[in-house]
C-alpha positions in Angstrom: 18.0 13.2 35.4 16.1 10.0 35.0 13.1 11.9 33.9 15.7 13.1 30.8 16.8 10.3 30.3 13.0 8.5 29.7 12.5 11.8 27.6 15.4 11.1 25.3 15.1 7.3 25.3 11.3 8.1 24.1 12.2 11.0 21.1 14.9 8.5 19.7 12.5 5.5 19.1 9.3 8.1 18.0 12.3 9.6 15.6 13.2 6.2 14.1 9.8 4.8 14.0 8.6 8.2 12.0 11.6 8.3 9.9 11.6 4.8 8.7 12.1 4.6 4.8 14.0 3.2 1.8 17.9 3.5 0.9 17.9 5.9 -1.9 19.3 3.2 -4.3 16.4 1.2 -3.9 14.5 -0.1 -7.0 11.7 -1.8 -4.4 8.1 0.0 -6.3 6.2 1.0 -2.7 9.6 3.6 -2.2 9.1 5.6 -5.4 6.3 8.3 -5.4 3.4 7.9 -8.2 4.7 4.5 -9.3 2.1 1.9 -11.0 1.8 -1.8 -10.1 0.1 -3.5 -13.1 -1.9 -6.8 -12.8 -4.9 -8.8 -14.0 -8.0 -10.4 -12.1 -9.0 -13.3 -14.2 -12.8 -13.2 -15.1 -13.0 -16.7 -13.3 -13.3 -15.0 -10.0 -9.1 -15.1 -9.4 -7.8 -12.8 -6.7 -4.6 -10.6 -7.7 -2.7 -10.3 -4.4 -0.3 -7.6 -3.6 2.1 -7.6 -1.0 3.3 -4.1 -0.1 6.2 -3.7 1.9 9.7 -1.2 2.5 12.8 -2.5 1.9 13.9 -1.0 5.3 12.0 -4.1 7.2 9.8 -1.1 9.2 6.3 -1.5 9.7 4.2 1.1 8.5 0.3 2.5 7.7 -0.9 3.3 4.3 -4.1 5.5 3.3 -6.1 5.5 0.2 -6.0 9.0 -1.7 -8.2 8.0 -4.4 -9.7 4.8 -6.4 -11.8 3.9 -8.7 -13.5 0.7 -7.9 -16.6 0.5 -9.8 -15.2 -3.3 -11.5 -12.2 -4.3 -9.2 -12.7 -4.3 -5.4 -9.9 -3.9 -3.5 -9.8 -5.8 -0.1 -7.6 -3.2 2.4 -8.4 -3.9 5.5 -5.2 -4.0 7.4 -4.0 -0.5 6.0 -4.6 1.7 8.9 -2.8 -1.0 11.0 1.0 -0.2 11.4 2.3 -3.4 9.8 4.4 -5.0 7.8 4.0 -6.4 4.6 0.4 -5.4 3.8 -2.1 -7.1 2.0 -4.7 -5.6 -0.6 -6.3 -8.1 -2.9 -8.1 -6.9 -6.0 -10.9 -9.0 -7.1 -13.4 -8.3 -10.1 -17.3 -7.3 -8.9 -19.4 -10.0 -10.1 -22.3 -8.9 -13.1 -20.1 -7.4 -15.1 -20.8 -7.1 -18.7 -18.5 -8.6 -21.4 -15.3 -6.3 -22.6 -12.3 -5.1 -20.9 -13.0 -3.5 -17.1 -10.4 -1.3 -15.2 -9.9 -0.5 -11.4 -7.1 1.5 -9.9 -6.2 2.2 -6.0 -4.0 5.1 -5.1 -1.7 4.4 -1.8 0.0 6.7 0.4 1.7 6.4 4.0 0.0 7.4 6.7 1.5 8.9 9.8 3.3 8.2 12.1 5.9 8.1 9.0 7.0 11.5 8.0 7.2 9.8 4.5 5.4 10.1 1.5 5.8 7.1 -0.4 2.8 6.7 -3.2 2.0 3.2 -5.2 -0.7 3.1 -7.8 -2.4 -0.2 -8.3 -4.4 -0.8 -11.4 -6.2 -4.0 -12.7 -7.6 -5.4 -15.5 -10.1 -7.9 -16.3 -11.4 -9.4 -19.4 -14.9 -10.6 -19.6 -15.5 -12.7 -23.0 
């Protein structure tokens, strides 16, 4: 019985931890799937910082699906933690040539979360 017990105790918190998400009514960017987050890196070596959280309060771990980072780097290094809010900073790659340069990060939870929340960031910097 006290074996059941420990077994039920233990599928109840790995069912809320997995489950954790977003009311439906939320307008919070992380809880919508393929959303964009817009911002600029200014070309005198600003950081953009992006705090990326649920509105549920749950920690959680986040995956990149794709980027392209050939003029903004993008600084994730707590993403495969299960945290919460994360971090990524975008900062523009120094030598770039003069014009407008792009950089975008594609962001997805990572398991334990039976969720799939997406967020896009994209960048922009102007070099004169």
């Amino acid at each position: 019985m006290k074996h059941l017990l420990l077994f039920g105790f233990a599928l109840a918190m790995t069912y809320m931890v997995a489950s954790c998400g977003p009311s439906v009514t939320t307008s919070d960017p992380i809880n919508k799937l393929d959303t964009f987050i817009t911002g600029s890196v200014t070309a005198s070596g600003g950081i953009r910082l992006y705090q990326l959280d649920l509105t549920c309060g749950c920690p959680f771990a986040m995956r990149i699906d794709g980027a392209d980072t050939t003029s903004i780097v993008y600084d994730t290094r707590d993403l495969s933690t299960i945290t919460r809010p994360h971090a990524v900073k975008a900062s523009m790659r120094s030598g770039l040539s003069s014009g407008m340069h792009t950089g975008w990060i594609l962001l997805h939870m990572a398991p334990p979360s039976l969720d799939t929340f997406y967020v896009t960031l994209r960048d922009t910097v102007m070099i004169p």
